[in-house]
Structures are given as C-alpha cells and as structure tokens.
C-alpha positions as CSV (number, residue, x, y, z in Angstrom):
1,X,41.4,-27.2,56.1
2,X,38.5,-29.6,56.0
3,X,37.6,-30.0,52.7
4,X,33.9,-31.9,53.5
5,X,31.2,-28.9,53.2
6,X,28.3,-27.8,54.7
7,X,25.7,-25.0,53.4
8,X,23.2,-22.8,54.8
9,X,20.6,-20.8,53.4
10,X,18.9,-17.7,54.9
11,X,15.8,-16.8,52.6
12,X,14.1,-14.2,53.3
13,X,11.6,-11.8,52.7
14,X,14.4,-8.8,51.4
15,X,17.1,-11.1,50.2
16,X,18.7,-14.8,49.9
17,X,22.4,-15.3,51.2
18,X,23.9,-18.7,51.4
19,X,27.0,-19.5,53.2
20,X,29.7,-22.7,52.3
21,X,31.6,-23.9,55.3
22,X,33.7,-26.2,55.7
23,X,33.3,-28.3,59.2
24,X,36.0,-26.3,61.0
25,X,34.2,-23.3,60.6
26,X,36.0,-21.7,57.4
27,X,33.6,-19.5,55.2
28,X,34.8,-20.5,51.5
29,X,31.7,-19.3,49.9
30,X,29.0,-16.5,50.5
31,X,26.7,-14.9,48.1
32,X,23.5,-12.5,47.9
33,X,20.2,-12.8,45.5
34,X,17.1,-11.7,45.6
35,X,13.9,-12.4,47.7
36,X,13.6,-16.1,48.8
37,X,10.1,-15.5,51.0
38,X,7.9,-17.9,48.8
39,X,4.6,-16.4,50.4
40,X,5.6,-13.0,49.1
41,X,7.1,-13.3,46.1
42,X,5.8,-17.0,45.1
43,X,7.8,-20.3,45.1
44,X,9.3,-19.8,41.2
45,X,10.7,-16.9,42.4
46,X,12.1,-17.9,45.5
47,X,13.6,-21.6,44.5
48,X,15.0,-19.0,41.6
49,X,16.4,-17.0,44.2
50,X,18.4,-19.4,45.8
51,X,19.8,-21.3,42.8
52,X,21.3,-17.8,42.2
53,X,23.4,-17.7,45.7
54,X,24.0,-21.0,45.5
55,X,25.5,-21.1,42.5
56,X,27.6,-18.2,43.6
57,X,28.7,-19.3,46.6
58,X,29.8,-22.7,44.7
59,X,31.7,-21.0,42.5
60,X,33.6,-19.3,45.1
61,X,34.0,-22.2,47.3
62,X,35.2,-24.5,44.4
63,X,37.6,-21.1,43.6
64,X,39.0,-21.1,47.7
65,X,39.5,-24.9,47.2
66,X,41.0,-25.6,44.3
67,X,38.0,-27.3,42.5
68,X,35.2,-29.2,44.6
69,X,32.2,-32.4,43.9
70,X,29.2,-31.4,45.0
71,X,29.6,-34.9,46.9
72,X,32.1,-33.1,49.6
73,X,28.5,-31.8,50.7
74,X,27.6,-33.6,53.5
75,X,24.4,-31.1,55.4
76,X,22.4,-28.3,54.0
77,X,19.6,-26.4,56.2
78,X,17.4,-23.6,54.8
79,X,15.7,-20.9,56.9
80,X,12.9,-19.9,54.9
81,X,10.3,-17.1,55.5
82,X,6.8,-17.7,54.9
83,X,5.5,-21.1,53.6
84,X,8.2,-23.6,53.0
85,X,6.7,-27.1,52.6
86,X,6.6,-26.5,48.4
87,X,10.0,-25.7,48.3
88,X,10.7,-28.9,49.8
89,X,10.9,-31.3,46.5
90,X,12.0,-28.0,44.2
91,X,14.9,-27.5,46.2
92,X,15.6,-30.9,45.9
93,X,16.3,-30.6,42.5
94,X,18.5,-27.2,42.5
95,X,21.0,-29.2,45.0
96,X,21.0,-33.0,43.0
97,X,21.3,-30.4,39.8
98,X,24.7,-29.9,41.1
99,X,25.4,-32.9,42.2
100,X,24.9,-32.2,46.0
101,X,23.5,-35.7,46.8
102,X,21.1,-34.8,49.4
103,X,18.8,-31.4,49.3
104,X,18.7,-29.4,52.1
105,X,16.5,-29.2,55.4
106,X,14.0,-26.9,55.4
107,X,12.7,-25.1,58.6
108,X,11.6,-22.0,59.4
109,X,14.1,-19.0,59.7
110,X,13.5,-17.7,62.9
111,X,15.5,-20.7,64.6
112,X,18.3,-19.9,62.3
113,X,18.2,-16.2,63.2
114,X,18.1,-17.2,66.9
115,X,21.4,-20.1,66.5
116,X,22.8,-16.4,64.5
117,X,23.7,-15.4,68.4
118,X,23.9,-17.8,70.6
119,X,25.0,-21.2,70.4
120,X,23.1,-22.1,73.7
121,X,20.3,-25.0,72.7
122,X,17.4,-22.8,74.4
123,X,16.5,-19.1,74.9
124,X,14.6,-16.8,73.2
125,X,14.7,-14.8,69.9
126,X,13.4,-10.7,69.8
127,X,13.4,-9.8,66.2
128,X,12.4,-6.8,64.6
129,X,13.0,-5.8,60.9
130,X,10.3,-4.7,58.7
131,X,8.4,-6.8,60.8
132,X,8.3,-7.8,64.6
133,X,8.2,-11.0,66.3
134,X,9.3,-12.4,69.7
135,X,9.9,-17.1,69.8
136,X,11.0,-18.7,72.7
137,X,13.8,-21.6,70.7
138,X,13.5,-25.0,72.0
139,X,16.7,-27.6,71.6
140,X,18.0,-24.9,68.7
141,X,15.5,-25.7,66.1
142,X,11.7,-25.8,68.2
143,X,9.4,-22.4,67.8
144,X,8.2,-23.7,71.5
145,X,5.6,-20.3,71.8
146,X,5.9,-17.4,69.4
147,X,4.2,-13.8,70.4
148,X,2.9,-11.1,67.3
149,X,4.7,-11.5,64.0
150,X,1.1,-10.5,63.0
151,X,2.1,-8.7,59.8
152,X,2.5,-4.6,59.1
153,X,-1.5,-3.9,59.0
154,X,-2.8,-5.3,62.0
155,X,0.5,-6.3,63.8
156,X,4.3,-6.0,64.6
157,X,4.1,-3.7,67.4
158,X,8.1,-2.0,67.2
159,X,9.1,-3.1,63.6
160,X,10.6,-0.6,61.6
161,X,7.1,-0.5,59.4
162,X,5.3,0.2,63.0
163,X,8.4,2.7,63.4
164,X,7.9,4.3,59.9
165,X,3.9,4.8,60.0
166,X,4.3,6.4,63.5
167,X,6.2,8.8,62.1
168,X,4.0,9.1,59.0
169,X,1.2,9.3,61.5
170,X,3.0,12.3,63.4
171,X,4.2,14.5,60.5
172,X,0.5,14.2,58.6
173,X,-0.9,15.2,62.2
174,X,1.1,18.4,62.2
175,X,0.6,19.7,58.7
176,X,-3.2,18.6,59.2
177,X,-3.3,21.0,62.3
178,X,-0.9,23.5,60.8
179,X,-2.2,26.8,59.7
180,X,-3.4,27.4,55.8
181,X,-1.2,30.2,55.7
182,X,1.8,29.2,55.9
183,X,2.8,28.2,52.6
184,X,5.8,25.8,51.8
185,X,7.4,26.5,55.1
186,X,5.1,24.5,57.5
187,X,7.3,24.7,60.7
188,X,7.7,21.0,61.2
189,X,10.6,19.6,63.3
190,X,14.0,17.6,62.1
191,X,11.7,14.3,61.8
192,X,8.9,16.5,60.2
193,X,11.1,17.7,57.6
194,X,12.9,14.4,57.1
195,X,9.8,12.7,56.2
196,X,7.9,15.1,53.4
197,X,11.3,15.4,51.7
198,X,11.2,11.2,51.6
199,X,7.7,11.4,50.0
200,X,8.3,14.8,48.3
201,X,11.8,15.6,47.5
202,X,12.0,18.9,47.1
203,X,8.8,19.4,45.9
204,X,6.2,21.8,48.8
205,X,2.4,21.8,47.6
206,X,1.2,25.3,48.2
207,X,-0.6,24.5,51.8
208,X,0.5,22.2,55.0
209,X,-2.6,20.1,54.0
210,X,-2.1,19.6,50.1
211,X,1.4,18.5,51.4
212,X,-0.3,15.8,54.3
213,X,-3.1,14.7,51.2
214,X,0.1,14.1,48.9
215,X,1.8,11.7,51.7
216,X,-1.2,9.9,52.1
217,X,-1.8,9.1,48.7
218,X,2.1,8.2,48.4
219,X,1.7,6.0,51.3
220,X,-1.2,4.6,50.3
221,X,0.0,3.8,46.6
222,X,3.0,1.9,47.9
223,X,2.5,1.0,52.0
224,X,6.7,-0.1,52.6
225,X,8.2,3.0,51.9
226,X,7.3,3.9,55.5
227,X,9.2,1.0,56.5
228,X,12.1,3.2,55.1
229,X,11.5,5.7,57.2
230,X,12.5,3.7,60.3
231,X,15.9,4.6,59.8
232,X,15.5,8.5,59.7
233,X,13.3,8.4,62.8
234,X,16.5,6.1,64.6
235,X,18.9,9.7,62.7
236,X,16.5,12.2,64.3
237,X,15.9,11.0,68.3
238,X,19.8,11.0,68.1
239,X,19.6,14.2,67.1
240,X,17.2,15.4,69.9
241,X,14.0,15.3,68.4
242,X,11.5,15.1,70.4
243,X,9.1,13.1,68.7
244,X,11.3,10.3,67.3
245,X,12.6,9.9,70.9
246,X,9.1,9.2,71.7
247,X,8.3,7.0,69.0
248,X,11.4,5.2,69.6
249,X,10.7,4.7,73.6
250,X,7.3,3.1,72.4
251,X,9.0,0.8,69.9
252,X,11.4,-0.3,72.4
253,X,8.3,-0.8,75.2
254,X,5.7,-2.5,72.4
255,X,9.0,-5.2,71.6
256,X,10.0,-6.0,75.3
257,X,6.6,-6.0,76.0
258,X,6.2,-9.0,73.2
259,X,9.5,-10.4,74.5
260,X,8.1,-10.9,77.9
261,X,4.9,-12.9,76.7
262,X,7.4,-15.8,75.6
263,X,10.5,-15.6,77.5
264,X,11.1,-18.0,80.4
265,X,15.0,-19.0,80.6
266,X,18.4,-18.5,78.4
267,X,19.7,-15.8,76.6
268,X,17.9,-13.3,74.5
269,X,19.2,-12.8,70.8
270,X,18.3,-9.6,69.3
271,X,17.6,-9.6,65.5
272,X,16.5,-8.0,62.4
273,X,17.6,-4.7,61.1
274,X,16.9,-2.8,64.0
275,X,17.6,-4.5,66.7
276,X,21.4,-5.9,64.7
277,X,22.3,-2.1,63.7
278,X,23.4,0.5,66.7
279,X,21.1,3.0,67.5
280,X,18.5,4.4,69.7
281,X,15.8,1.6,69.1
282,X,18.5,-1.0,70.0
283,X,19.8,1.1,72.9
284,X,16.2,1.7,74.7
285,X,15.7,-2.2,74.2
286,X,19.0,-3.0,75.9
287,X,18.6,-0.7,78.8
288,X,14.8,-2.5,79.2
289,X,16.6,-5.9,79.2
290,X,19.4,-4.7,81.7
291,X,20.2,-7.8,83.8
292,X,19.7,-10.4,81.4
293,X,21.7,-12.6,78.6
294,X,21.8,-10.7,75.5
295,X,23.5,-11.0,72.4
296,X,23.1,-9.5,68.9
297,X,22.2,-11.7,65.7
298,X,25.6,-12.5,63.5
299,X,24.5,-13.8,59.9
300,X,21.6,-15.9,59.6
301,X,23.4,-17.6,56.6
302,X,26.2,-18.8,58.6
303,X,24.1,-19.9,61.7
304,X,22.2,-21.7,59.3
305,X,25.7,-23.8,58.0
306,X,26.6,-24.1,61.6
307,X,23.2,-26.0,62.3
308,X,23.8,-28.3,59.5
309,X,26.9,-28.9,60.8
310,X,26.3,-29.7,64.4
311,X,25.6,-33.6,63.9
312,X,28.7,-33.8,62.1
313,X,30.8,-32.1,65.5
314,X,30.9,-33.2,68.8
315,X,29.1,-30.4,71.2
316,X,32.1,-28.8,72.3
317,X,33.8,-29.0,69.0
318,X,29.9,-26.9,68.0
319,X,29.9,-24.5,70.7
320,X,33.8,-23.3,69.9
321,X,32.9,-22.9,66.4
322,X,29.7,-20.8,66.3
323,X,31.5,-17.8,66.3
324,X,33.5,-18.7,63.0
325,X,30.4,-20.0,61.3
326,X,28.3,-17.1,62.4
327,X,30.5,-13.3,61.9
328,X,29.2,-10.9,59.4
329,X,29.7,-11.3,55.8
C-alpha cells in the first residue's frame, strides 16, 4: 500500500465528509461533520466544519497506517457549496496546522459531484437534492454552461424542496375545498394523510381548514421541512397514489427538461439525494434519458480525493481507479 496521501473534501450545504486515500485508491480515512456551505451557515462555521472531518479522518488514516506526517500529503481539493474564495487562506491554515504543507484547492462542488460518476473528462451533471441544478463539466473541473440552481423560492424546478411544496400545495388545496363538516376525518388520500401527520402529528384541528391554516403557518415558520416531505411523496406514488405519481412525473419532466438546456456530448451523472437514492423520481428520470450514458453519483468526498490525485497518476492508472476512490462510504 502507497503510503503518500491524498484528501478530498465535499462541503456542503447538509454536511462535510472528507475522504484520505492513498494513491492506489485505498480509503484509510472518512469522516462526517456538520454544514461546510459558507453562504449558508458563514465561513467560521464552515472552515469549523471541516477541521472537524479532517481531523477525524486523520486520525483514522494515521490509525489504518500505523502513524502518518502530515508531509505524506501530497494533493488536497475541496468541493465547496456557495462562496468559496474566503475559505481560501483559512483553510490554509487548518491544513499547515497539521502539518499538511500545502492547503487544499478549492472549486466548486458540482465538478466533484459530476467526477463522483464518471471518470470521463466531459459530460454533464443532473443534480437534484434540496435543490436542482443541471452543468455541462468541461475537462473534469470547468462549469462550461450551468441551467437553474436558482434557489427553493424562485427556482429548482424537481428538487426535493420543489417536490415537497407540491405536495404541500396539493394537500392544503384539498382540505381548503373540503367540506366544514367533516371534522378530523377530512378524506384526504395516502399523500394527504402523510403530510398533515408531518406538520401535525397526531394532532386534527376541528375543521379541514383550521387544519390547511395550521400547515401554512408551520410551513411558513420554517420553509425546509417541506423539503422533507420529498421522501414521503417518492413512499406514496409507489404506493399508487395518484397525486404523488403526478407530482413525481412533473419532477422528472421539470429536471430533464433543465438537463436538455446544457447537455451536448458524454455521459450524464445523476446526483443529489433524489436522483442517488432508488425510487420513482429517479426511475421517471431514467426512463426520460433511455438511450443515453448514465451513471449514478458515488461519494462526492472520494471523487474529490480522486481529482487531487489525478496529476500524480498516469490517465489510465486514473481511469482504473475511480471506482476505488469513488464507492459509498
């Protein structure tokens, strides 16, 4: 085993993982911390963020190899959501801190979470998560044209938020129609249901409306817990429900849709939460995209080590090991 080191960092806007390779591929370190999204959360926060996995991922690393100097370092790259040019010089610091001799490179993550499924130099990336965004990839590391990534309010047509408020949007429509009379049983379907018990537990305000004012004012006090509902809208079109199945159609049409504003040549790398999990959303995508290159997102930490990496390997020697750097944690 290779004992000279490479790292990669994946921060973003949910969580920070950093992988520790060495140049054959083997994982030696891996670790999980908070946010690292400095537009979100603030640079403190986020340099905080990844001194935590690092340091992590070190110790297990220095654990797998008997001891190691940060000087058996030779790359580090850092996909970073949000704003990353402060980070920069703070970063800097973390890694000379431990005696990594050069800080990492900083670029944008969704390169990293495009090289997370393909090794091919070009393509394109279809990501949605919370959010939604389609990038044609360039030479591995180039955003050549990008389409939406516009944000939940006025954009990311197909991301689980845009998933979650159609639902939202559906149920509050029912009880809003429903009749006064009905009481605590308002007749909803299995994605109905699903959704006031997420905002109201068990709790059933006396009228369909009190229940639809309640929702809003949940939804309204705190706007990403309908991202959360993406995944019980993906639970109830496999069920049958009729409404989720449309929602999820739309999603599907709204992301291939963006997808086909930037994609010329080269595969297509599905990414984010629900394109990387199975499920309807995923499925309707796929069948859209019947014909062409497609591959599913590994770990974005990994393909992040494996892009450090690649001046250090011969392009052959690169291609063969993506796979190693890239599998799940």
């Amino acid at each position: 085993m290779s004992k000279t080191l490479v790292i990669g960092v994946d921060a973003g806007a949910t969580s920070t993982r950093v992988a520790v390779h060495t140049l054959d591929g083997t994982r030696v370190g891996y670790a999980r911390a908070g946010a690292g999204n400095p537009s979100a959360h603030g640079p403190a926060k986020a340099v905080a963020a990844i001194a935590t996995a690092l340091d992590r991922a070190l110790d297990q690393a220095g654990q797998a190899l008997g001891g190691h100097d940060g000087a058996a370092v030779a790359a580090s790259l850092a996909g970073v959501a949000g704003q990353s040019d402060a980070l920069v010089p703070e970063l800097a610091k973390v890694w000379a801190e431990r005696g990594i001799p050069d800080g990492p490179r900083v670029i944008r993550d969704v390169p990293i979470a495009y090289a997370a499924g393909s090794p091919e130099p070009s393509g394109s990336l279809l990501l949605s998560g919370t959010g939604a965004v389609a990038a044609r990839i360039v030479e591995h590391e180039h955003v050549d044209a990008i389409a939406d990534g516009l944000g939940w309010l006025l954009g990311d047509a197909g991301s689980g938020f845009w998933i979650g408020r159609a639902a939202a949007q559906a149920v509050i429509e029912a009880l809003d129609r429903a009749a006064p009379g009905t009481g605590g049983a308002y007749g909803l379907g299995a994605l109905g249901e699903l959704v006031v018990e997420h905002f109201l537990g068990q709790e059933r305000p006396p009228t369909p409306r009190a229940a639809a004012d309640r929702i809003v004012r949940l939804a309204q006090a705190d706007h990403m817990r309908l991202a959360a509902l993406s995944v019980l809208v993906s639970g109830a079109a496999t069920a049958g429900d009729p409404t989720a199945a449309a929602i999820v159609e739309q999603a599907a049409a709204h992301l291939t849709a963006t997808l086909a504003r930037i994609h010329l040549t080269g595969p297509v790398v599905l990414a984010g939460s629900v394109l990387t999990s199975e499920g309807p959303v995923r499925t309707a995508v796929l069948e859209r995209l019947a014909g062409r290159d497609t591959a599913v997102a590994g770990d974005a930490a990994g393909a992040a080590a494996w892009l450090a990496a690649r001046p250090h390997l011969t392009a052959s020697a690169a291609r063969s090991l993506h796979a190693a750097f890239t599998a799940r944690a």
